[in-house]
C-alpha angles and dihedrals in degrees: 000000000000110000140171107246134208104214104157119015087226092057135066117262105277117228098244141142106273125187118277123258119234115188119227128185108346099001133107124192103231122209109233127232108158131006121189130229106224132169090252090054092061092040094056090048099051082055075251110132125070093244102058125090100224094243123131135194086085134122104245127219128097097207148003151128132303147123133262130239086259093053102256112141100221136171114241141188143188103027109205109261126273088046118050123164106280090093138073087265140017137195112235128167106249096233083068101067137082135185124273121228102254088230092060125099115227096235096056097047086054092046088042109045089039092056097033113040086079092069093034096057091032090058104036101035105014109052097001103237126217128215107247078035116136107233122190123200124204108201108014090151084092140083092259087041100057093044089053093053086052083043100050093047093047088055096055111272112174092203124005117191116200124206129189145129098251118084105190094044086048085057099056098060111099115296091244088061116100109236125199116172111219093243142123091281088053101099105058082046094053091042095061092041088060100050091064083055131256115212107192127018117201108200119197095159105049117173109071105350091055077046095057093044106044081048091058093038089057115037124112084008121139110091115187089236086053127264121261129261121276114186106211105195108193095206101159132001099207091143093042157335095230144034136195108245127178119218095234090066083067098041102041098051150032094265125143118175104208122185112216115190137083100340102021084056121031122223092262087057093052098043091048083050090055089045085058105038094051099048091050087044090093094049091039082047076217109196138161127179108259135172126214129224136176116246096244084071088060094127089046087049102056091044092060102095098179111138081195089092150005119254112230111192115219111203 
């Protein structure tokens, strides 16, 4: 079968013909028709993200859309290495994959549960949202962002407040949406917003913009008749892998800093998650920008570094 192939982890995957999967006890070949491009992906491929091995020879891709030997159009995630999505076929366990609206394209539910599950499994199994909850969201310029911010308002937010570096894109969100621009102005901004209160943060920056806004989330705080809770969900980490942060951030309020990804969450959480996010994806009316591309422009693909869509592999 055609694959992408990951043959260096320095170098973008190479179009190639690539062994063919058979599935034994509790696995189903699945038939691909998209495959999204995701920052994990690259990651795992670059030998990158803490759960990878390192190895390489293998297809990419952790999730995507195909149909079973017995015709269902599902939704599937985590492919057993060697073969991962970006192929005409992949090899998944059949307890990973979940069914697909009919009204749905292929393209759109790859683009959309591969952007979207973060917030979805940040909000409902991470920090246990609440419906009338303030939800902020660092970094809602991108394509996950921008889907949180959908996401939080469809369950139920009763404010949501959006960060992030680009203006114009800020200023597209819905008008109800609170916007703070991640500027030199953005501390006084975030200190007021926290002062109304903010109930769950969901970070996909992390490094000196998580920095900026714990700092604001948590000073003058320790009231004597206790502070109140402040989820603090670490989803990506794109402006940095650390952060500087005081003790008494932690000791003074009612901050705790949760990580909600492979490890924090295990695979039947995320799957569920999937289940979950793709039947209420007609009624969310869920949608991100995204641009196909056929699997033989995989190295094209990979070397296209735009945040304004998500890439959606066709095999």
């Amino acid at each position: 079968m055609f694959a992408a192939i990951v043959r260096a982890l320095d170098t973008p995957p190479v179009f190639g013909q690539y062994a063919e999967p058979h599935a034994g006890d509790g696995e189903t070949v699945i038939d691909v028709l998209a495959a999204p491009l995701s920052p994990i992906v690259r990651s795992l491929a670059a030998g990158k993200h803490y759960s990878g091995s390192g190895d390489v020879g293998f297809v990419p891709g952790i999730d995507g859309v195909g149909t079973t030997p017995d015709g269902r159009r599902v939704y599937f995630l985590f492919p057993k290495p060697p073969f991962g999505s970006m192929a005409q076929r992949a090899l998944v366990s059949t307890g990973s994959i979940v069914p697909v609206p009919d009204a749905i394209p292929d393209e759109r539910a790859a683009a959309v549960v591969t952007a979207g599950l973060s917030s979805w499994v940040a909000l409902n199994h991470r920090s246990k949202f609440q419906r009338g909850e303030t939800v902020l969201i660092n970094g809602a310029t991108g394509s996950a962002g921008a889907l949180a911010v959908q996401i939080a308002a469809y369950l139920g937010a009763g404010r949501i407040i959006a960060t992030g570096r680009n203006k114009a894109k800020l200023a597209s969100l819905p008008e109800s949406v609170v916007k703070i621009p991640l500027d030199d102005q953005a501390n006084d901004a975030l200190r007021r917003a926290f002062s109304e209160r903010v109930d769950v943060v969901l970070d996909y920056l992390w490094g000196e913009p998580a920095g900026r806004i714990i700092a604001a989330a948590t000073q003058g705080r320790g009231s004597r008749a206790g502070e109140p809770r402040l989820r603090y969900v670490q989803i990506g980490s794109i402006a940095g892998e650390t952060i500087s942060l005081s003790a008494h951030s932690l000791r003074s309020s009612g901050l705790e800093i949760l990580g909600s990804g492979v490890g924090s969450l295990s695979m039947n959480e995320l799957v569920d998650g999937a289940e979950g996010l793709l039947a209420s994806l007609p009624d969310g009316d869920f949608d991100t920008p995204l641009k196909t591309v056929p699997l033989a422009a995989v190295e094209d693909a990979w070397r296209d570094g735009s945040d304004d869509y998500r890439l959606v592999l066709r095999p």
